[in-house]
C-alpha positions as CSV (number, residue, x, y, z in Angstrom):
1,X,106.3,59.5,-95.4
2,X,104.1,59.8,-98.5
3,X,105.4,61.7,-101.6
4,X,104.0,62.9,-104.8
5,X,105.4,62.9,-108.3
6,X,103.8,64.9,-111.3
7,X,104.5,63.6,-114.9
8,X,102.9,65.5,-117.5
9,X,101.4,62.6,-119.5
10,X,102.3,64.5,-122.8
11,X,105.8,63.5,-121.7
12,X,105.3,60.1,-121.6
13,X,104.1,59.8,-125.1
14,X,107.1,61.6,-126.3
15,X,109.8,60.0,-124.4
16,X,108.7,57.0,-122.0
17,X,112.5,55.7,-121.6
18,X,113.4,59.3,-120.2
19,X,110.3,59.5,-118.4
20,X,110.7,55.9,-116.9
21,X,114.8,56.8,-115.8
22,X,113.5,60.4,-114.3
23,X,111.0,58.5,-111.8
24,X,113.7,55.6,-111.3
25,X,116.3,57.9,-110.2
26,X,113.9,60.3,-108.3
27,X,112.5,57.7,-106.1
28,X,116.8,55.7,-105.4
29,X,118.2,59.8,-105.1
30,X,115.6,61.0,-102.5
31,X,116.6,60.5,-98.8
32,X,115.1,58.6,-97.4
33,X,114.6,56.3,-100.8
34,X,111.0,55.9,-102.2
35,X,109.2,53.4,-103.8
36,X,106.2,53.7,-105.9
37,X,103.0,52.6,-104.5
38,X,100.4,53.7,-106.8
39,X,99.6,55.9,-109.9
40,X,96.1,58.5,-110.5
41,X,95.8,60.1,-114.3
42,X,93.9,63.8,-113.7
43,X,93.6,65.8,-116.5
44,X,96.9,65.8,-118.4
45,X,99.2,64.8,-115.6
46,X,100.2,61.4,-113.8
47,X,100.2,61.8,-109.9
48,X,102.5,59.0,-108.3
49,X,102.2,58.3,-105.2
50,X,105.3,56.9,-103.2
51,X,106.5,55.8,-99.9
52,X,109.8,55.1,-98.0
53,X,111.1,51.7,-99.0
54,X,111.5,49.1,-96.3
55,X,114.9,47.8,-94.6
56,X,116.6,45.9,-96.9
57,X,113.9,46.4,-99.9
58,X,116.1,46.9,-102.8
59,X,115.7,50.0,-105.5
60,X,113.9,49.2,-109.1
61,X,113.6,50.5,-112.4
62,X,110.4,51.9,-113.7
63,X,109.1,51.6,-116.6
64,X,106.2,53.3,-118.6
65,X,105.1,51.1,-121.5
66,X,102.5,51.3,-123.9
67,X,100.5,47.8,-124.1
68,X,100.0,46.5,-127.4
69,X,96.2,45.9,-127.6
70,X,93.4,47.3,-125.6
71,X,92.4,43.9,-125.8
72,X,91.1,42.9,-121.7
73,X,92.7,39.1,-122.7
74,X,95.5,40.6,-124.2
75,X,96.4,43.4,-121.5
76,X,96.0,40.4,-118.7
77,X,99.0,38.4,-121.1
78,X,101.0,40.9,-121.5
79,X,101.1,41.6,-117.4
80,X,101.4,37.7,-117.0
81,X,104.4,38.0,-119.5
82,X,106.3,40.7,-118.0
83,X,106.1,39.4,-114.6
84,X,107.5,36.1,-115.5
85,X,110.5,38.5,-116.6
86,X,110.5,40.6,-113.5
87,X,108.4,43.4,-113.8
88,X,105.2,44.1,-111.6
89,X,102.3,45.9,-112.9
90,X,101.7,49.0,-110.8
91,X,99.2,50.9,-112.7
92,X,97.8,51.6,-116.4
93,X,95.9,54.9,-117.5
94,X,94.5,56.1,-120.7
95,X,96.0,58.4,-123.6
96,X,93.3,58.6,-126.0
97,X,92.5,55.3,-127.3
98,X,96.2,53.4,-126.1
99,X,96.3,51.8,-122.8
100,X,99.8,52.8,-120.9
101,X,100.9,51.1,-118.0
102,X,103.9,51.7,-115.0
103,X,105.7,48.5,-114.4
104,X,108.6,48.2,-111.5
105,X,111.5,46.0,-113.2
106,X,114.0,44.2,-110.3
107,X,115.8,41.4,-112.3
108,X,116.7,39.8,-109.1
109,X,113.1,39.1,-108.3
110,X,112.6,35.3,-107.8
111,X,109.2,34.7,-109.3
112,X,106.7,32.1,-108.7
């Protein structure tokens, strides 16, 4: 089953924490529960694509998060950083010259 969520990107920029806990509970409320599996910026909206979570794959929290350089080295450390803290990178897009990114957050994530 394959889903799609629209987020005006305009929203984002205004309110990311409400953004990020409207696509968390969206995808843990639907039935049967989603995951997020990818993200496409058109125009002025995010399109984010989901599919049914796996047996036994537990719900996360998304996040949308500005980086804090456009930087290529500093992007790549600040993905390294979060996902030594439990978050995985699942997309970035553009909003005029700031680099935004959607990270999954499970703190019971063993990393490597």
């Amino acid at each position: 089953m394959n889903r799609i969520i629209k987020i005006a990107i305009d929203d984002i920029i205004i309110n990311p924490s409400a953004q990020s806990q409207l696509l968390t509970k969206a995808a843990a409320e639907r039935t049967p529960n989603i995951r997020v599996t990818g993200i496409c910026e058109i125009n002025d909206v995010l399109l984010i694509t989901c599919e049914e979570r796996g047996n036994g794959e537990e719900a996360v929290e998304y996040i949308f998060a500005p980086f804090e350089s456009v930087n290529e080295d500093d992007v790549v450390a600040e993905i390294r950083d979060r996902y030594f803290s439990n978050f995985t990178f699942l997309g970035g897009f553009d909003v005029k010259k700031v680099k935004w990114a959607l990270f999954a957050h499970n703190p019971d994530r063993e990393t490597h």
